[in-house]
N, CA, C, O and CB atoms as a CASP TS submission, in Angstrom:
PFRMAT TS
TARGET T0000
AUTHOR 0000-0000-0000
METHOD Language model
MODEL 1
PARENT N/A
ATOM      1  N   UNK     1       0.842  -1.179   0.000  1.00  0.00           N
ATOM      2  CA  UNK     1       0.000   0.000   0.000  1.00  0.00           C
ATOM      3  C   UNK     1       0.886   1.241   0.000  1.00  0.00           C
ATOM      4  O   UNK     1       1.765   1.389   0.848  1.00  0.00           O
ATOM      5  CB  UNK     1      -0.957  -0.001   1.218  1.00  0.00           C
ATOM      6  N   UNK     2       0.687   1.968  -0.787  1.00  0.00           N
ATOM      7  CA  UNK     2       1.320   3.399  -0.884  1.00  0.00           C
ATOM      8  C   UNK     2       1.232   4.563   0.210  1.00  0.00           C
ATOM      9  O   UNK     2       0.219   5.262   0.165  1.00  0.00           O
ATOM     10  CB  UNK     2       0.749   3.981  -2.033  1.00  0.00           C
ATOM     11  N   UNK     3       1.967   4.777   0.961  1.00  0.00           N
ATOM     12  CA  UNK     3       1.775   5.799   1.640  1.00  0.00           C
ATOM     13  C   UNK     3       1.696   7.845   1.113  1.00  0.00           C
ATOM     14  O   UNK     3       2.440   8.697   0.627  1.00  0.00           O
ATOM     15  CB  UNK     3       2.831   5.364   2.494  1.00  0.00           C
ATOM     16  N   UNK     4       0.414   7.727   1.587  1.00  0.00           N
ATOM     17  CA  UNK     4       0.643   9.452   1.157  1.00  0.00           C
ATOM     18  C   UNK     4       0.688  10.144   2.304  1.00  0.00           C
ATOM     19  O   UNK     4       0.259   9.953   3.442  1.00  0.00           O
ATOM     20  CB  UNK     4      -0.576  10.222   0.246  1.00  0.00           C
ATOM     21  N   UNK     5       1.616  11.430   1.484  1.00  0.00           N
ATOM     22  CA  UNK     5       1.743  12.546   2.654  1.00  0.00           C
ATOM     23  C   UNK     5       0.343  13.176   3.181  1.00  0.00           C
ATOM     24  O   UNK     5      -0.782  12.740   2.937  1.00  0.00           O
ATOM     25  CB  UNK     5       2.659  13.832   2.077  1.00  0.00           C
ATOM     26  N   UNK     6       0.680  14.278   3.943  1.00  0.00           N
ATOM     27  CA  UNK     6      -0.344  14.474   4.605  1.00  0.00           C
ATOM     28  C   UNK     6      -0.830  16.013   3.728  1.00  0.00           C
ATOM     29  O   UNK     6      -0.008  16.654   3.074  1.00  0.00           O
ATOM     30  CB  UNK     6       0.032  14.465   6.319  1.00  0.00           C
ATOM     31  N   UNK     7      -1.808  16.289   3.820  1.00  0.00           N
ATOM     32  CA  UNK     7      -2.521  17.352   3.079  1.00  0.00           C
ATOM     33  C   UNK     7      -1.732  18.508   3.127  1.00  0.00           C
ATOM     34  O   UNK     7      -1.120  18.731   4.171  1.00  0.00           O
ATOM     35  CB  UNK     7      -3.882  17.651   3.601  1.00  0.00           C
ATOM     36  N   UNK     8      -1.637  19.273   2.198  1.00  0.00           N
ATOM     37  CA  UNK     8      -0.844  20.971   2.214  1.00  0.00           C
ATOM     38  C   UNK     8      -2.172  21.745   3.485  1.00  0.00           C
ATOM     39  O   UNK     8      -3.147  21.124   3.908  1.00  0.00           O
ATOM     40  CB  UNK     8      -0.926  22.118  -0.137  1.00  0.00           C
ATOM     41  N   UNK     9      -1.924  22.732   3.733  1.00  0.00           N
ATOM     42  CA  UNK     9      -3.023  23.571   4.303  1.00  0.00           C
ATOM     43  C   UNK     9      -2.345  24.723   4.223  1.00  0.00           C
ATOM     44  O   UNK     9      -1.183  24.818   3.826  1.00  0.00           O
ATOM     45  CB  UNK     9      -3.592  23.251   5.738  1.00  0.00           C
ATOM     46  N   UNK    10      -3.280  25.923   4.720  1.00  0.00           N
ATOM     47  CA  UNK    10      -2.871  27.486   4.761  1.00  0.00           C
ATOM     48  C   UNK    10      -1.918  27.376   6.496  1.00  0.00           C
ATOM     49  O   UNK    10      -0.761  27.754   6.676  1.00  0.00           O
ATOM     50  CB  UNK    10      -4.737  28.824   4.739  1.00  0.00           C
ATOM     51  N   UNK    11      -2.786  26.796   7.483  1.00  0.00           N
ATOM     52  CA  UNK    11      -3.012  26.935   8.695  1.00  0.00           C
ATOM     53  C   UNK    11      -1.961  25.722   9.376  1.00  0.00           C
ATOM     54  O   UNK    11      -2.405  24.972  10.246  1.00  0.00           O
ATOM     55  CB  UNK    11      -4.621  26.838   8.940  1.00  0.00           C
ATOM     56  N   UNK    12      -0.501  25.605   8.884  1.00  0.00           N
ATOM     57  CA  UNK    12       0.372  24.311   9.035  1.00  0.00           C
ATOM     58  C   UNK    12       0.415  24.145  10.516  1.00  0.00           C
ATOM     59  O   UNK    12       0.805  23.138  11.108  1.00  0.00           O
ATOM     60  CB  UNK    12       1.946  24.416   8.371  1.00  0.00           C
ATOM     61  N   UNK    13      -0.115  25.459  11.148  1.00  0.00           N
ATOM     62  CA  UNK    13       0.016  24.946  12.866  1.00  0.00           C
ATOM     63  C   UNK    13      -0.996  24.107  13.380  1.00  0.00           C
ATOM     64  O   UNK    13      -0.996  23.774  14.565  1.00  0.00           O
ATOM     65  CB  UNK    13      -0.050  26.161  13.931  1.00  0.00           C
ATOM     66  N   UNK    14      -1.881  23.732  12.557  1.00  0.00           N
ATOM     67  CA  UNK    14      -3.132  22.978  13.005  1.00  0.00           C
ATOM     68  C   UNK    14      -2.484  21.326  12.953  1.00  0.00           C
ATOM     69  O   UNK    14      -3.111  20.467  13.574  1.00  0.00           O
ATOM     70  CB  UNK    14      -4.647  23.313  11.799  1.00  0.00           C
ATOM     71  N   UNK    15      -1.783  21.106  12.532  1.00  0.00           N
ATOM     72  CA  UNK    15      -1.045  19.888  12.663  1.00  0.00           C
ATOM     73  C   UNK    15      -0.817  19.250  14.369  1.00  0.00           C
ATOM     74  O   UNK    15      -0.991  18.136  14.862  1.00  0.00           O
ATOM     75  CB  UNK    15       0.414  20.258  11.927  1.00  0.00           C
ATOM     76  N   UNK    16      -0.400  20.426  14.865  1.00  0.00           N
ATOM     77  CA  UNK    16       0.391  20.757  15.895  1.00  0.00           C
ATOM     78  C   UNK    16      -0.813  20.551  17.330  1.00  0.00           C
ATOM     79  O   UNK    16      -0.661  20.270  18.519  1.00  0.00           O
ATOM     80  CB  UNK    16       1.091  22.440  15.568  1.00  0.00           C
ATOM     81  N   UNK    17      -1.959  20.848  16.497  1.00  0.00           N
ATOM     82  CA  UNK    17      -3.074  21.560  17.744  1.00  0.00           C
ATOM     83  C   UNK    17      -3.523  20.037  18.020  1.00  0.00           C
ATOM     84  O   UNK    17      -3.421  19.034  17.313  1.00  0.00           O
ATOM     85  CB  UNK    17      -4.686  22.936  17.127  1.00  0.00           C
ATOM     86  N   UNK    18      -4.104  20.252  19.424  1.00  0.00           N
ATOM     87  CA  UNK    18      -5.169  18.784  19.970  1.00  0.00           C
ATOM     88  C   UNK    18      -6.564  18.731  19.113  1.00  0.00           C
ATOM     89  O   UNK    18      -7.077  19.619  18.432  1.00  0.00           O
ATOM     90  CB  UNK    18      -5.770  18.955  21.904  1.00  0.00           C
ATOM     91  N   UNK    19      -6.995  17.425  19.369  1.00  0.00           N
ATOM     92  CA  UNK    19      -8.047  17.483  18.599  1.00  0.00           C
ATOM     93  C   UNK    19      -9.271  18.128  19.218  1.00  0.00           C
ATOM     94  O   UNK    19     -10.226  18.529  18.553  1.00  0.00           O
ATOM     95  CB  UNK    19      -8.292  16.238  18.180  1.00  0.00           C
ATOM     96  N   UNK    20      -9.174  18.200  20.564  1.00  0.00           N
ATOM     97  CA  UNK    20      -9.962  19.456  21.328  1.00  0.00           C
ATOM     98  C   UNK    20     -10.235  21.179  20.917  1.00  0.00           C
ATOM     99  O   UNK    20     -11.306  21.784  20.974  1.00  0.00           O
ATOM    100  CB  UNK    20      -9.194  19.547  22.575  1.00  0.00           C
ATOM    101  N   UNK    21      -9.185  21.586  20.591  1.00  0.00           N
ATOM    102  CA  UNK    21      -8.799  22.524  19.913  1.00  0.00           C
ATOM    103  C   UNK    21      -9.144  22.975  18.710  1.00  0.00           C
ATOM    104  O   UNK    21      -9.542  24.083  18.351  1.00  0.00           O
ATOM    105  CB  UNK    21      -7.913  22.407  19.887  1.00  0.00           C
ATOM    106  N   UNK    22      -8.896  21.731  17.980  1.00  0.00           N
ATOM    107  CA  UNK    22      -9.667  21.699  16.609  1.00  0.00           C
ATOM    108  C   UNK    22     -10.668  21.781  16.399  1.00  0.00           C
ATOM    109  O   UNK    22     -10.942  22.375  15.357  1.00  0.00           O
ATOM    110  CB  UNK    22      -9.634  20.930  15.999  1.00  0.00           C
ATOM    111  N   UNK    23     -11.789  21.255  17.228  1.00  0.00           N
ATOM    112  CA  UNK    23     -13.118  21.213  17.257  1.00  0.00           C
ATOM    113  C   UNK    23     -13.770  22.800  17.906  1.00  0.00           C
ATOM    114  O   UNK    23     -14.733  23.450  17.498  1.00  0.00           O
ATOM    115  CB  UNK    23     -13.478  19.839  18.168  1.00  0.00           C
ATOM    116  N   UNK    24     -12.678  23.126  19.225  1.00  0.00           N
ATOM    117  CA  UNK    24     -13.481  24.457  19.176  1.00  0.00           C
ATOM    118  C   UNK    24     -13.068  25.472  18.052  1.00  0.00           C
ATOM    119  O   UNK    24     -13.615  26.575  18.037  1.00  0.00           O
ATOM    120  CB  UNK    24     -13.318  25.202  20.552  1.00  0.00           C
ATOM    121  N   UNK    25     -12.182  25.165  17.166  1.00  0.00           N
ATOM    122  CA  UNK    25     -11.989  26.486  16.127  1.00  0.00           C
ATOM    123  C   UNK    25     -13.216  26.858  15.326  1.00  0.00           C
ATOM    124  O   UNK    25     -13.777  27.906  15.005  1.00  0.00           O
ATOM    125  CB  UNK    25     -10.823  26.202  14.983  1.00  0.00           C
ATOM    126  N   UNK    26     -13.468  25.063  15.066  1.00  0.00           N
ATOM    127  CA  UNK    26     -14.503  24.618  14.002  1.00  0.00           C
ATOM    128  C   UNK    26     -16.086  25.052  14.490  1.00  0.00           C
ATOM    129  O   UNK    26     -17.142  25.230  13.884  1.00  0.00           O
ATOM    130  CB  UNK    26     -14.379  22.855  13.807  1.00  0.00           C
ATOM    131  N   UNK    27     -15.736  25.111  15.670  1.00  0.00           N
ATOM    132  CA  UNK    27     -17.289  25.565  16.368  1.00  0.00           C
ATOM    133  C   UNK    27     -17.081  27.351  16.227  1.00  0.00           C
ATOM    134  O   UNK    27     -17.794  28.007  15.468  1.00  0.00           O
ATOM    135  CB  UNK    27     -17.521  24.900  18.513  1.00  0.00           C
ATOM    136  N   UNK    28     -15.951  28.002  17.120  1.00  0.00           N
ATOM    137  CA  UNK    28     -16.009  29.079  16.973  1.00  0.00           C
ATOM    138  C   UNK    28     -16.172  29.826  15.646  1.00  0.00           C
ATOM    139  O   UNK    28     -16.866  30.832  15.789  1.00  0.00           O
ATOM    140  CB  UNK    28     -15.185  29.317  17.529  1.00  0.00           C
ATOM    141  N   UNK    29     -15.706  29.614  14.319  1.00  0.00           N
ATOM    142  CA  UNK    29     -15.406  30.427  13.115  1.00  0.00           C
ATOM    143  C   UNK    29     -16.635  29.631  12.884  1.00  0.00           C
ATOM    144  O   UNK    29     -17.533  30.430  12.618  1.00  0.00           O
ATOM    145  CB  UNK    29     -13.903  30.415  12.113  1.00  0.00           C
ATOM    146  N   UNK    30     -16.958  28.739  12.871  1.00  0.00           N
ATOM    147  CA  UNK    30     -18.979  28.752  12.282  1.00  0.00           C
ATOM    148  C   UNK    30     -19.566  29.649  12.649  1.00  0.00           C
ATOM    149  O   UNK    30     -20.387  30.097  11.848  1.00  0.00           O
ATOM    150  CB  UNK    30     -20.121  27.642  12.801  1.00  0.00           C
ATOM    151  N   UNK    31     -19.448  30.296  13.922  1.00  0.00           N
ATOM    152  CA  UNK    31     -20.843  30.506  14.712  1.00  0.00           C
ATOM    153  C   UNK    31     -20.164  32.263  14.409  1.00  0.00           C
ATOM    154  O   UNK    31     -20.976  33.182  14.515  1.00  0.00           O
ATOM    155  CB  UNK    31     -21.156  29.609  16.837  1.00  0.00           C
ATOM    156  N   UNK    32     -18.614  32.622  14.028  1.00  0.00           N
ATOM    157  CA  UNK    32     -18.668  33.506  13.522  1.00  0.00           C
ATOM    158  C   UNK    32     -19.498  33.927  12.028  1.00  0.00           C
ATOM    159  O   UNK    32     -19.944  35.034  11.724  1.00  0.00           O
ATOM    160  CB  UNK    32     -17.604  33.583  13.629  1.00  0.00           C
ATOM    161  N   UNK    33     -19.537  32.550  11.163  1.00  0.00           N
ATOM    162  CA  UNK    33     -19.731  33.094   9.752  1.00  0.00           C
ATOM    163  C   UNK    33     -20.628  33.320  10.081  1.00  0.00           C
ATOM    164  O   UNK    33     -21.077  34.385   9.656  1.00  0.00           O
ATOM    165  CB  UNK    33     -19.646  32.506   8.514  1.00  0.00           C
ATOM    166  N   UNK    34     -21.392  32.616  10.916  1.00  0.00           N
ATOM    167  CA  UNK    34     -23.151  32.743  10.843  1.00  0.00           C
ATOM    168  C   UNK    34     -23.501  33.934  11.327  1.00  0.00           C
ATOM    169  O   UNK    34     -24.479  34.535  10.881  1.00  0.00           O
ATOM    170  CB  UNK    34     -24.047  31.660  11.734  1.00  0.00           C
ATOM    171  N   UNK    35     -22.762  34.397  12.268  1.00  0.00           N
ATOM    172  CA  UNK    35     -22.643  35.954  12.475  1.00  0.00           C
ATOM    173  C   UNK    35     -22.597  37.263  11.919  1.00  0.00           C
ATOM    174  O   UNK    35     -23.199  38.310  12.153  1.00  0.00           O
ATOM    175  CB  UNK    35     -21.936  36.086  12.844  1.00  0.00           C
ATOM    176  N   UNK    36     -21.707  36.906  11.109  1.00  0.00           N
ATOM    177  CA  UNK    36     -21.351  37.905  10.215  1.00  0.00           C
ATOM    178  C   UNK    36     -20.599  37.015   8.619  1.00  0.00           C
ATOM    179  O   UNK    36     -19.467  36.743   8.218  1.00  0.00           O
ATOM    180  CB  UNK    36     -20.162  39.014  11.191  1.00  0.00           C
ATOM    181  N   UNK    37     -22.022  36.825   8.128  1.00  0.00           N
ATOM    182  CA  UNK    37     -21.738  36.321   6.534  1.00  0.00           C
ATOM    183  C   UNK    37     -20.648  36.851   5.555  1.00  0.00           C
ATOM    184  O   UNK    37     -19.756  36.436   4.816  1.00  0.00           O
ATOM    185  CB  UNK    37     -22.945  36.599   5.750  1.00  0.00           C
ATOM    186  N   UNK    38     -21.447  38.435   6.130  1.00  0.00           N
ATOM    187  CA  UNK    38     -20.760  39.089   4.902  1.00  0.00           C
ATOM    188  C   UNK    38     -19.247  40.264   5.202  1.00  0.00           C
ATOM    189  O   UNK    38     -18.775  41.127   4.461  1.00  0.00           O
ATOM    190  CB  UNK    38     -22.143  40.029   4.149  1.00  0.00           C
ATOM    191  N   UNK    39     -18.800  39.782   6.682  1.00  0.00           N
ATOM    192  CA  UNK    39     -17.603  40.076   7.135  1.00  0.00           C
ATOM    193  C   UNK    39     -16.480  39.714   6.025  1.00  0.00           C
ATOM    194  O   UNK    39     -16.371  38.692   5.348  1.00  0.00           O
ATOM    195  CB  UNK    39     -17.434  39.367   8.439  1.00  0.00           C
ATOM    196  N   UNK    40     -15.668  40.903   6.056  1.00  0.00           N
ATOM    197  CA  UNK    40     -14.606  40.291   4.923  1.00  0.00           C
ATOM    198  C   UNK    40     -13.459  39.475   5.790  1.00  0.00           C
ATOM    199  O   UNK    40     -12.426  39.468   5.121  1.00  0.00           O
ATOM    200  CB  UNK    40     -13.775  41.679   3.906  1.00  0.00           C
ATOM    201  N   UNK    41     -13.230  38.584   7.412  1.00  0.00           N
ATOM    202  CA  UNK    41     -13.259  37.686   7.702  1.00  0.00           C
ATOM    203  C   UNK    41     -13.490  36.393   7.353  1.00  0.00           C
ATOM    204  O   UNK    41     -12.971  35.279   7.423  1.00  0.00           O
ATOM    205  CB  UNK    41     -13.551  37.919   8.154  1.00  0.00           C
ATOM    206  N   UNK    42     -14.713  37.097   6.846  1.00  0.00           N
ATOM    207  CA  UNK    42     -15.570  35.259   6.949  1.00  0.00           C
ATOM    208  C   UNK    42     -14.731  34.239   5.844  1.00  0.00           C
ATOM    209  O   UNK    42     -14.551  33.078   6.211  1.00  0.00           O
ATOM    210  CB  UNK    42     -17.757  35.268   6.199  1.00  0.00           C
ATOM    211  N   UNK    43     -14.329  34.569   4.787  1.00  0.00           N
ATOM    212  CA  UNK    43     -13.600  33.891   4.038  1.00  0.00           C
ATOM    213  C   UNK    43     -12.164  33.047   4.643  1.00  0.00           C
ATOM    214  O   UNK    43     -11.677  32.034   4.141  1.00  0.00           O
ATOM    215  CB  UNK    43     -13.354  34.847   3.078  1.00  0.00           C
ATOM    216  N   UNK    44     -11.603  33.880   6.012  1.00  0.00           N
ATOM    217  CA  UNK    44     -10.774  33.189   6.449  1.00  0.00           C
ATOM    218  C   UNK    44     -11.357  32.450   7.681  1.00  0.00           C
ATOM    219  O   UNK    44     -10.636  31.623   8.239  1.00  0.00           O
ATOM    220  CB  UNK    44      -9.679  33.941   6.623  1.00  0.00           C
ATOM    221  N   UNK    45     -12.467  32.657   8.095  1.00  0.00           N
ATOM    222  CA  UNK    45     -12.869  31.483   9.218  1.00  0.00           C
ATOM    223  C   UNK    45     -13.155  30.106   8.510  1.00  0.00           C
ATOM    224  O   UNK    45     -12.864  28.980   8.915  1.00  0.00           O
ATOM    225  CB  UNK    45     -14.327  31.915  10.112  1.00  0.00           C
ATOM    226  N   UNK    46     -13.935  30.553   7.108  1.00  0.00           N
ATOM    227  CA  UNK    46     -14.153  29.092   6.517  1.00  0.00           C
ATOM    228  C   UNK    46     -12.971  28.262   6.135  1.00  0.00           C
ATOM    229  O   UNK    46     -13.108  27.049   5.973  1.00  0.00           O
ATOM    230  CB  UNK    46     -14.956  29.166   5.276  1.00  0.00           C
ATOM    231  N   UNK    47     -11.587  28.973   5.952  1.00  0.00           N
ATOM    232  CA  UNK    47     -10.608  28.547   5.560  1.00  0.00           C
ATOM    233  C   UNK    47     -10.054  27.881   6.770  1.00  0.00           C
ATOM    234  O   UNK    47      -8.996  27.308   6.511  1.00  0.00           O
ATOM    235  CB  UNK    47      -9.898  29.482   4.925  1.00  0.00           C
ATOM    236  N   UNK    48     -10.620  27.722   8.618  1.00  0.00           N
ATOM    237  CA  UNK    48      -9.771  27.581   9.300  1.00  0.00           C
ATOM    238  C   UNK    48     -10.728  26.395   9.516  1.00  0.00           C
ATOM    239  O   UNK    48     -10.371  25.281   9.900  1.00  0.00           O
ATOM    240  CB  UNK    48      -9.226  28.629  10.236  1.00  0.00           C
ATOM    241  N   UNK    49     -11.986  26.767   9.223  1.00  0.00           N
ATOM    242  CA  UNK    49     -12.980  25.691   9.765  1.00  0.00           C
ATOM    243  C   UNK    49     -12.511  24.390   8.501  1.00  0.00           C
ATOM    244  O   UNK    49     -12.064  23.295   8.843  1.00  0.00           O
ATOM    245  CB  UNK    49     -15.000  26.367   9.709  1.00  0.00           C
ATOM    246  N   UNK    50     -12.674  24.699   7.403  1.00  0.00           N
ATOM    247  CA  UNK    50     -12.135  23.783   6.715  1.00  0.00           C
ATOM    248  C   UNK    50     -10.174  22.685   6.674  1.00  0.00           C
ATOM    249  O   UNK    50      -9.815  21.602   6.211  1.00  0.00           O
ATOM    250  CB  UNK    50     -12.471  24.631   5.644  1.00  0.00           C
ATOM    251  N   UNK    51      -9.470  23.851   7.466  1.00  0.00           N
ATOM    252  CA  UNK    51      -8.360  23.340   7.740  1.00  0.00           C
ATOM    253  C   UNK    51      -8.643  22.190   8.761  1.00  0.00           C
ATOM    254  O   UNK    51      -8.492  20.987   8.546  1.00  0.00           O
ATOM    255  CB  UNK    51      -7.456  24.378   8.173  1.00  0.00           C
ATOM    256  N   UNK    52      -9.073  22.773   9.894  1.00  0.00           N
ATOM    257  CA  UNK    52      -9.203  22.027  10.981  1.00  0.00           C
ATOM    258  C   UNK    52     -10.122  20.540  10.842  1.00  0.00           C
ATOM    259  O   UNK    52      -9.875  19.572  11.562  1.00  0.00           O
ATOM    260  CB  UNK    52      -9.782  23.002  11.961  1.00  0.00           C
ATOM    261  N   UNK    53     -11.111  20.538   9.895  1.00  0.00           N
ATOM    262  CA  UNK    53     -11.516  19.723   9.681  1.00  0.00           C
ATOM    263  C   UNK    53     -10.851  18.763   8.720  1.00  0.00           C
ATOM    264  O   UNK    53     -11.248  17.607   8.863  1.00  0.00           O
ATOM    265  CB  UNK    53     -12.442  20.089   9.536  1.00  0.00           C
ATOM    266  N   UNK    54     -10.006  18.930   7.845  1.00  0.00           N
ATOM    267  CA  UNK    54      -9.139  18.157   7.328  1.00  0.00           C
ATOM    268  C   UNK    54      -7.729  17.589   8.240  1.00  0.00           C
ATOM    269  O   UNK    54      -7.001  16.667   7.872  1.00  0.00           O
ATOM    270  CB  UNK    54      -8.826  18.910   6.192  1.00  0.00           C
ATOM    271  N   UNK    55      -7.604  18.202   9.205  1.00  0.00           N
ATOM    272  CA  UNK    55      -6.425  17.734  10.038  1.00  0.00           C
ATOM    273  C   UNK    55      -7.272  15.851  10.712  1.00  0.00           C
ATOM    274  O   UNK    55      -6.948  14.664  10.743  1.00  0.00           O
ATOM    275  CB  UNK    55      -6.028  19.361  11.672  1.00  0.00           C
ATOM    276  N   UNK    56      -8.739  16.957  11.215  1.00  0.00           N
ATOM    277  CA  UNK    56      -9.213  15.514  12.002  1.00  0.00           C
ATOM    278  C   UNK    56      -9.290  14.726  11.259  1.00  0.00           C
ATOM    279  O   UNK    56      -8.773  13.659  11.590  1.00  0.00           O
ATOM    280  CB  UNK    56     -10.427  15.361  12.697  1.00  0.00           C
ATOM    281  N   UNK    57      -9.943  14.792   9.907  1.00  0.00           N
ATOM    282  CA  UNK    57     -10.290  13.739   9.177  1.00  0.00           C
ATOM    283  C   UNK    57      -9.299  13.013   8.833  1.00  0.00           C
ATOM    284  O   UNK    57      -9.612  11.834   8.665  1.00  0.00           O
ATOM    285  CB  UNK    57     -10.925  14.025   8.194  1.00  0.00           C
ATOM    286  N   UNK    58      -7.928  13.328   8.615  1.00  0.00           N
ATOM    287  CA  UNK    58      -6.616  12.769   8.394  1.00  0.00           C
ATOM    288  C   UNK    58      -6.373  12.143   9.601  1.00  0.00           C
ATOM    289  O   UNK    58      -6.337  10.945   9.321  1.00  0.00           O
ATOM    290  CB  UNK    58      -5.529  13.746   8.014  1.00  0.00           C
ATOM    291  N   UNK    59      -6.235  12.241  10.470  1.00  0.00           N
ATOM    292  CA  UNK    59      -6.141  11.714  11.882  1.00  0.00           C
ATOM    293  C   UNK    59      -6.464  10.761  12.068  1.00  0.00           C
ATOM    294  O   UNK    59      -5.753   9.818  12.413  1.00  0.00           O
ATOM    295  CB  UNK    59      -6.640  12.205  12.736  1.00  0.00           C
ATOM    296  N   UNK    60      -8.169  10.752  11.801  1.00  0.00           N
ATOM    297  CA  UNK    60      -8.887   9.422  11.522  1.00  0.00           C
ATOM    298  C   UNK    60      -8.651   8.100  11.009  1.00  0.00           C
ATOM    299  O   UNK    60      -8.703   6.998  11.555  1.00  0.00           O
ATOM    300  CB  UNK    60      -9.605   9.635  10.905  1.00  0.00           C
ATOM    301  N   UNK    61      -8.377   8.461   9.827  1.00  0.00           N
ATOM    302  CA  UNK    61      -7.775   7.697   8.865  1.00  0.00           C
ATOM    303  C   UNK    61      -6.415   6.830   8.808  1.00  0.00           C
ATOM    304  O   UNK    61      -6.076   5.795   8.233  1.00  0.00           O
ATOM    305  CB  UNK    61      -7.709   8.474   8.048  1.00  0.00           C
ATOM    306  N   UNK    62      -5.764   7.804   9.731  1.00  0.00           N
ATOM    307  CA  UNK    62      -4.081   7.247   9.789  1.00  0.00           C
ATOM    308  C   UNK    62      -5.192   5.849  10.735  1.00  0.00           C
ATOM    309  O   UNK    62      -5.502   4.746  10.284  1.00  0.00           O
ATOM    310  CB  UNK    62      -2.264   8.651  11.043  1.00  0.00           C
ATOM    311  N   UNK    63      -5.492   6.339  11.858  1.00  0.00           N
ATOM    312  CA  UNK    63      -6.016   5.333  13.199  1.00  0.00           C
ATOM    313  C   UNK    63      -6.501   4.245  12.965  1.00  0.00           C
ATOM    314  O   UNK    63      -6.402   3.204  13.615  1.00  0.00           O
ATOM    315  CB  UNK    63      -7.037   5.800  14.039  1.00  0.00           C
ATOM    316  N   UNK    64      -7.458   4.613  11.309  1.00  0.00           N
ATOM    317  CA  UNK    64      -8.292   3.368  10.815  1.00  0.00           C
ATOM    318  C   UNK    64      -6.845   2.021  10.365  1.00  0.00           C
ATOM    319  O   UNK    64      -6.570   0.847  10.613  1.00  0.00           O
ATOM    320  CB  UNK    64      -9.486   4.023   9.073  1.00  0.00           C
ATOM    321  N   UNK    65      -6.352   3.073   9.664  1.00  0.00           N
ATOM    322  CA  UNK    65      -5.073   2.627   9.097  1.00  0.00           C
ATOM    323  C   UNK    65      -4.438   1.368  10.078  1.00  0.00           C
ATOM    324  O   UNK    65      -4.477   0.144   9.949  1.00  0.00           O
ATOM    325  CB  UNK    65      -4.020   3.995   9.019  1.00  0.00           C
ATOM    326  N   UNK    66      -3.920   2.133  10.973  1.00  0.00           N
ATOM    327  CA  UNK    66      -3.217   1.474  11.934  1.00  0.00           C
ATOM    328  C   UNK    66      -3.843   0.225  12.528  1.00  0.00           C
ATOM    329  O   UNK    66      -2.948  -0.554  12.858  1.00  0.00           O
ATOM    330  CB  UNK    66      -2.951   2.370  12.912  1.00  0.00           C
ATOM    331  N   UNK    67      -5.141  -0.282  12.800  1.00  0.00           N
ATOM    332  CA  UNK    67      -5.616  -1.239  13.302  1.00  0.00           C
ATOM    333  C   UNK    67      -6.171  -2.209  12.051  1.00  0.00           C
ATOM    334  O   UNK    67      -6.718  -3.284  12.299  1.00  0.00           O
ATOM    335  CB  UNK    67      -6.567  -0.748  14.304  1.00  0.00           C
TER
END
């Protein structure tokens, strides 16, 4: 089986973060967009909410991997 690297991102410190952490980013920058849609922000909360959610989902996967 081929091993692949792990995803590029904007946000390379999210590697770094707990998966606790991750989840409140993903909660906080939602509940910002939903706040303020049309904040010229909002384009980078979705970018963090989407980082963070690709870190976990990679995470996952290694774990599935492993067992």
């Amino acid at each position: 089986m081929k091993r692949r690297r792990r995803p590029r991102l904007d946000n390379e410190r999210f590697w770094d973060l707990s998966s606790y952490s991750l989840r409140y980013i993903i909660r906080d920058a939602g509940e910002a967009i939903k706040a303020n849609p049309d904040c010229s922000q909002a384009g980078k909360w979705a970018d963090q909410v989407n980082d963070a959610s690709t870190v976990l989902y990679t995470r996952d996967r290694r774990k599935e991997a492993r067992n």
